[in-house]
C-alpha positions as CSV (number, residue, x, y, z in Angstrom):
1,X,-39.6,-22.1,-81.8
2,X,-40.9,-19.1,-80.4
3,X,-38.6,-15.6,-80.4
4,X,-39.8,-14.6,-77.1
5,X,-38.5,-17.9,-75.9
6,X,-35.4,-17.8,-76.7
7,X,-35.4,-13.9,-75.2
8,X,-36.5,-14.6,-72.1
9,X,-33.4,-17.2,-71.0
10,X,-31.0,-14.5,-72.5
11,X,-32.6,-11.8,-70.1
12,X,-32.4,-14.2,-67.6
13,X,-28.6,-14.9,-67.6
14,X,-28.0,-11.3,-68.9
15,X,-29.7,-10.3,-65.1
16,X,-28.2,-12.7,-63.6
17,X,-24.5,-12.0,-64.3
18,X,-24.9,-8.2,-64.2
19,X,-26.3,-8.9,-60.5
20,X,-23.4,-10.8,-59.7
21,X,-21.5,-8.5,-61.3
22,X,-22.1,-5.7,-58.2
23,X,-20.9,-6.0,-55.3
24,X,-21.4,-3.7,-52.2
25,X,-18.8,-2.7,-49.6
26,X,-20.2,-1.9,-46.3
27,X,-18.2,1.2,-44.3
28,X,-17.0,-1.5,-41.8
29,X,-15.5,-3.7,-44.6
30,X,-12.5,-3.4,-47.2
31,X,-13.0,-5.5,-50.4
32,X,-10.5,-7.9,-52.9
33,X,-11.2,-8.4,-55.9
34,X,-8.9,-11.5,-57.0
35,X,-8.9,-13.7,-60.4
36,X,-7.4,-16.5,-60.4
37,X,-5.8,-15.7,-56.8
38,X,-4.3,-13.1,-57.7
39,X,-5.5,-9.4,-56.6
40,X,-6.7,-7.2,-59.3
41,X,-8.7,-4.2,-57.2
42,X,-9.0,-3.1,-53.5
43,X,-11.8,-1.7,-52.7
44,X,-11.8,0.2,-49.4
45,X,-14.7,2.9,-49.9
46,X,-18.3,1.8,-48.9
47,X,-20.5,1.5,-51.9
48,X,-20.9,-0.5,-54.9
49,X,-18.5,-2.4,-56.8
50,X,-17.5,-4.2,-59.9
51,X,-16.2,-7.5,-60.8
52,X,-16.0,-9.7,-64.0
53,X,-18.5,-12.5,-63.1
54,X,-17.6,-16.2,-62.7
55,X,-14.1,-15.3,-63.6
56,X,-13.4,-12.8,-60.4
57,X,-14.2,-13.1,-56.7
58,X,-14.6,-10.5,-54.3
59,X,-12.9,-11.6,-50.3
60,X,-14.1,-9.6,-47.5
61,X,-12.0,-8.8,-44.5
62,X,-12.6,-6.2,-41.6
63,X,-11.8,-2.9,-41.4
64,X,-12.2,-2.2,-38.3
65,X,-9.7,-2.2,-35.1
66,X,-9.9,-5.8,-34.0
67,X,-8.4,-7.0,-30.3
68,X,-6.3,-9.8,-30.1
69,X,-5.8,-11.5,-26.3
70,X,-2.1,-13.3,-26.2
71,X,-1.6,-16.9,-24.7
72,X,-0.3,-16.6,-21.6
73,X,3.5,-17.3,-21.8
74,X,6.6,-17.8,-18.9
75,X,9.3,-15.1,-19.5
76,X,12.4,-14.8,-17.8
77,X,13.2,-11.2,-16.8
78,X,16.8,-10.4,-16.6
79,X,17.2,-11.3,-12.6
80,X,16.1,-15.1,-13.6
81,X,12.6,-15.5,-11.9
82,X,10.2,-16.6,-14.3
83,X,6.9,-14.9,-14.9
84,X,3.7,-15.7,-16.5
85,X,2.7,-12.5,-18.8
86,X,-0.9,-12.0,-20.7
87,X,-1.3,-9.5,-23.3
88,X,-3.9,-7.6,-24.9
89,X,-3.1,-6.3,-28.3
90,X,-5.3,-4.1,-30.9
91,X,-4.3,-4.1,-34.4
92,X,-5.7,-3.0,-37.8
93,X,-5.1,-3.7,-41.3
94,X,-3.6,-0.9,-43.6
95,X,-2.7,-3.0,-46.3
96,X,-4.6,-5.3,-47.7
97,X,-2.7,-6.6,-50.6
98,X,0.4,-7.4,-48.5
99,X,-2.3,-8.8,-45.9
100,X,-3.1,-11.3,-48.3
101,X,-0.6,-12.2,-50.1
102,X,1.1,-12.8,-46.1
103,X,-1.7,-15.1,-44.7
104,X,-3.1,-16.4,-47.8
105,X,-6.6,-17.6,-47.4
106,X,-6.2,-18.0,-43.6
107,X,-7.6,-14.5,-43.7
108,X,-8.4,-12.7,-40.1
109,X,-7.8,-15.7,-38.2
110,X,-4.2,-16.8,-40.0
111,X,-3.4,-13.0,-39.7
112,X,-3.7,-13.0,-35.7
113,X,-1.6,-16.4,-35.4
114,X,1.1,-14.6,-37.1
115,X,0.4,-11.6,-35.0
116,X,0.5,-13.3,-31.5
117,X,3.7,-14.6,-32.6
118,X,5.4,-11.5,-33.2
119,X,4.0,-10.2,-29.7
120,X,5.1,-12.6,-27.8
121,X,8.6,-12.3,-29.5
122,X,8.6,-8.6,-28.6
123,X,7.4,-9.5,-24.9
124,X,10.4,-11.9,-24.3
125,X,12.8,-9.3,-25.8
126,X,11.9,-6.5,-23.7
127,X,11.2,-8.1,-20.5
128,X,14.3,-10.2,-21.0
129,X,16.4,-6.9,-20.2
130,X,14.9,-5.9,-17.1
131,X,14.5,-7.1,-13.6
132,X,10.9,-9.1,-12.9
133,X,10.6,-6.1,-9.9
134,X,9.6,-3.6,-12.8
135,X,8.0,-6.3,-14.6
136,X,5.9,-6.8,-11.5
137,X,5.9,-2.5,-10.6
138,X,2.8,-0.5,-11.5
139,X,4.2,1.5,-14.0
140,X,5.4,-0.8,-17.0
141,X,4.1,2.0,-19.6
142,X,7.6,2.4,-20.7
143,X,7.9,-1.4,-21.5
144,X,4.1,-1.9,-23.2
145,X,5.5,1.3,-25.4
146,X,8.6,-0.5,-26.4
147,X,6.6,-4.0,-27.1
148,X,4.1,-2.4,-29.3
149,X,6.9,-0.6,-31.1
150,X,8.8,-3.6,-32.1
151,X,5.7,-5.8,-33.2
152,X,4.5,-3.1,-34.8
153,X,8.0,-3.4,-36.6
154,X,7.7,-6.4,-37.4
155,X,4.2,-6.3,-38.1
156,X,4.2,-4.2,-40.8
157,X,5.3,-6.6,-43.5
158,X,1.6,-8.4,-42.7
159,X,0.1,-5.1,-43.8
160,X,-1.0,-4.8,-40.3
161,X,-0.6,-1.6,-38.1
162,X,-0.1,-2.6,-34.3
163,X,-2.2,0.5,-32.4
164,X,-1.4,-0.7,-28.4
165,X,0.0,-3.6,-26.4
166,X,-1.1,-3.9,-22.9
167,X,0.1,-6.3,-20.5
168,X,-2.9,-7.2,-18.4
169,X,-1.3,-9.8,-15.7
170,X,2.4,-10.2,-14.7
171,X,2.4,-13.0,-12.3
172,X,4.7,-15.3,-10.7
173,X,4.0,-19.6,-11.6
174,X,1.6,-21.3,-9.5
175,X,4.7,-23.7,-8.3
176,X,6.6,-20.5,-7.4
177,X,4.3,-18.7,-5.8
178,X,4.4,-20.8,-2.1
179,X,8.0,-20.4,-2.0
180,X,8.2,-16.5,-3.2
181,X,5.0,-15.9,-0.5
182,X,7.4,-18.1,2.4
183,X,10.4,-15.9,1.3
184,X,8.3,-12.2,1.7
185,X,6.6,-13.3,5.3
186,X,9.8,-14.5,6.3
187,X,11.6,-10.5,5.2
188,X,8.7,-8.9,6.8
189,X,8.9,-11.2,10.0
190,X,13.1,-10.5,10.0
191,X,11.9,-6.5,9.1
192,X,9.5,-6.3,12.0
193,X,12.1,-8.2,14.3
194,X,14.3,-5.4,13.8
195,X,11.8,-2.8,14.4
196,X,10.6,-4.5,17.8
197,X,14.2,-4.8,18.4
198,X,15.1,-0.8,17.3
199,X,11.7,0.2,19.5
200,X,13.2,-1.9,22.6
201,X,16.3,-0.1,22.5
202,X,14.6,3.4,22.1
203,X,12.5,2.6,25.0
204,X,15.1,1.4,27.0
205,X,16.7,4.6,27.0
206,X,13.9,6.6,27.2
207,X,13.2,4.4,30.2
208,X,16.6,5.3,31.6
209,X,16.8,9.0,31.0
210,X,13.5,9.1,33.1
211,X,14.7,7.1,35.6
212,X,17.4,9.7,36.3
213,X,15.5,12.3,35.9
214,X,13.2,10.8,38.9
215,X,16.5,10.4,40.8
216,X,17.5,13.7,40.3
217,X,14.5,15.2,40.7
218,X,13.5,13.5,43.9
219,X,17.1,14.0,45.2
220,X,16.6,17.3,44.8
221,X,13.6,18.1,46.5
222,X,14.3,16.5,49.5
223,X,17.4,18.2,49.4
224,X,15.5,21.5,49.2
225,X,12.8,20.0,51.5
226,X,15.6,19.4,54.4
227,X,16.8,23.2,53.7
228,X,13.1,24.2,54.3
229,X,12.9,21.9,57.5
230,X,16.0,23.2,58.9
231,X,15.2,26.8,58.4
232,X,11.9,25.7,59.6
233,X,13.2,24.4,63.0
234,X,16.0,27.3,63.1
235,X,12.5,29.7,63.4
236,X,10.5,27.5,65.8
237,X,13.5,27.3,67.7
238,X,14.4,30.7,67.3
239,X,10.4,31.5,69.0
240,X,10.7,29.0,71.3
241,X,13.8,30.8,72.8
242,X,12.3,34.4,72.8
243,X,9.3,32.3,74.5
244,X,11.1,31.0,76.8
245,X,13.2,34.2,77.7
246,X,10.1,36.4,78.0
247,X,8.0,34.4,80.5
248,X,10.3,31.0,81.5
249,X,7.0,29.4,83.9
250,X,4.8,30.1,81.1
251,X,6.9,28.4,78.6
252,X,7.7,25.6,81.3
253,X,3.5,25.3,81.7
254,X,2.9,24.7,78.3
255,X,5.9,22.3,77.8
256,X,4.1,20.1,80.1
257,X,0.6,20.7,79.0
258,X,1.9,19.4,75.5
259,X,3.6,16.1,77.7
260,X,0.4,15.7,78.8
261,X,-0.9,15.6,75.9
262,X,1.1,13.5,73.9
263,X,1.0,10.5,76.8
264,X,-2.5,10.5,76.8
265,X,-2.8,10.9,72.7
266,X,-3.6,6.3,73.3
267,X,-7.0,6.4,74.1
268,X,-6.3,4.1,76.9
269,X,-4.0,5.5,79.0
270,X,-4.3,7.2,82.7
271,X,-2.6,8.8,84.8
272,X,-2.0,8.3,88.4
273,X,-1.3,11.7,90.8
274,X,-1.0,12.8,94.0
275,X,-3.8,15.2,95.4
276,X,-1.0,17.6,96.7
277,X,0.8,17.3,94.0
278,X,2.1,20.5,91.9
279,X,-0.1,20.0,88.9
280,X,-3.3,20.4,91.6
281,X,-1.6,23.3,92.8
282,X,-1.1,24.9,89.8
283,X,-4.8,24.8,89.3
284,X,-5.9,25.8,93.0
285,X,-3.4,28.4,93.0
286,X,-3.7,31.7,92.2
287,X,0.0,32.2,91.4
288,X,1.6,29.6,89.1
289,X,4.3,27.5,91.1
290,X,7.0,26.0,89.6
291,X,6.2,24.2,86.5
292,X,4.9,20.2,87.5
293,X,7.2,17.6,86.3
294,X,5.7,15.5,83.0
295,X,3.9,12.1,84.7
296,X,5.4,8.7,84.1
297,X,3.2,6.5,82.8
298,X,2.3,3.4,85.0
């Protein structure tokens, strides 16, 4: 048999196991090295690594931070309506020896069973102790907080390190949400009844402070309007008078001018005289005679 023949298969396997010897650990990856299932290195660095070949085995898992969407679940807040809660979790490993000796060979996938678990523990515990209105509020920062703090609790015997919890829908059941809608239209219809009712009332007494207002407003112009006619009529009466003293025929003449004037103000009326009568003369006459009696109509 030739030397180089029997070389050549030694090279062969000698290569062979001192390739599957190395191992490399990418910067996104931390490394196991087990024998026998149990853990003899951890390799967290990137670069290359060592392992006894055909006797040890090298198990991969993630380093990165990994999400992890809850199922939705129903919780009960502590006012009794029930609520249907998601979750959105982000998690890491720190430890991977207690990682694996907690899920086993499940690896990533057995690791975020156990870790929505834990969550949704920590989401009925703390929304158990408040009322669904600050469940169902904007501002449920102060509850996420306290979630994440107890799963990361709890979490940490997994070798996992819980970074946030965010609750990304709080809603009411699909069964319960005709009956809750009913129950707000019918608030907001009793609400708006009240204000109609509250805007009648102001109205109405707006409506009836101007009312007297108009009263006494109009009550008192016509009662200055009457003290303006009266001192009105004291004056004309007043001029009438000195009129009347100064020049009596005069006054008498234009008394009866303004008779005259007034029975024919119809369009349609006439008047029926006397060629002698006084009015003539007054006209003919170069001194006024005594002032001519206002007509009768026919």
């Amino acid at each position: 048999m030739n030397r180089s023949s029997i070389i050549l298969p030694i090279l062969v396997i000698a290569g062979v196991l001192a390739i599957s010897s190395v191992f490399i650990v990418d910067e996104r990856e931390k490394v196991l090295v087990l024998q026998f299932g149990q853990v003899k290195a951890v390799k967290e660095d990137p670069g290359l690594g060592f392992k006894i070949p055909l006797i040890q085995e090298v198990v991969r898992y993630d380093g990165r931070i990994l999400s992890l969407p809850t199922q939705p679940l129903e919780v009960t807040p502590l006012d009794d309506r029930r609520l249907v809660v998601d979750a959105f979790a982000r998690w890491q490993i720190t430890d991977l020896t207690a990682f694996r000796e907690a899920v086993g060979a499940g690896g990533i996938e057995a690791g975020q069973v156990r870790l929505d678990r834990i969550i949704n523990a920590a989401i009925r515990e703390v929304l158990g102790t408040v009322p669904s209105q600050r469940v169902l509020s904007e501002d449920r920062t102060g509850l996420m907080n306290q979630i994440r703090d107890i799963a990361k609790r709890e979490a940490a015997a997994l070798g996992v390190d819980v970074i946030d919890v965010r609750l990304t829908r709080t809603d009411l059941p699909e069964q319960n949400l005709a009956a809750t809608y009913a129950r707000m239209r019918a608030e907001r219809e009793r609400e708006a009844a009240d204000e109609i009712a509250r805007g009648g009332e102001a109205a109405q007494r707006v409506r009836a402070s101007a009312d007297r207002t108009v009263v006494e407003l109009v009550s008192q112009a016509r009662k200055e309007a009457e003290v303006v006619r009266g001192e009105a009529d004291a004056k004309r009466n007043a001029i009438y008078a000195d009129a009347f003293g100064r020049d009596p025929e005069f006054f008498a003449f234009t008394r009866s001018l303004t008779s005259y004037e007034r029975a024919l103000k119809g369009g349609n009326s006439s008047i029926v005289m006397q060629p002698d009568s006084q009015f003539f003369d007054y006209l003919r006459s170069d001194q006024p005679p005594v002032a001519p009696a206002p007509p009768t109509l026919p």
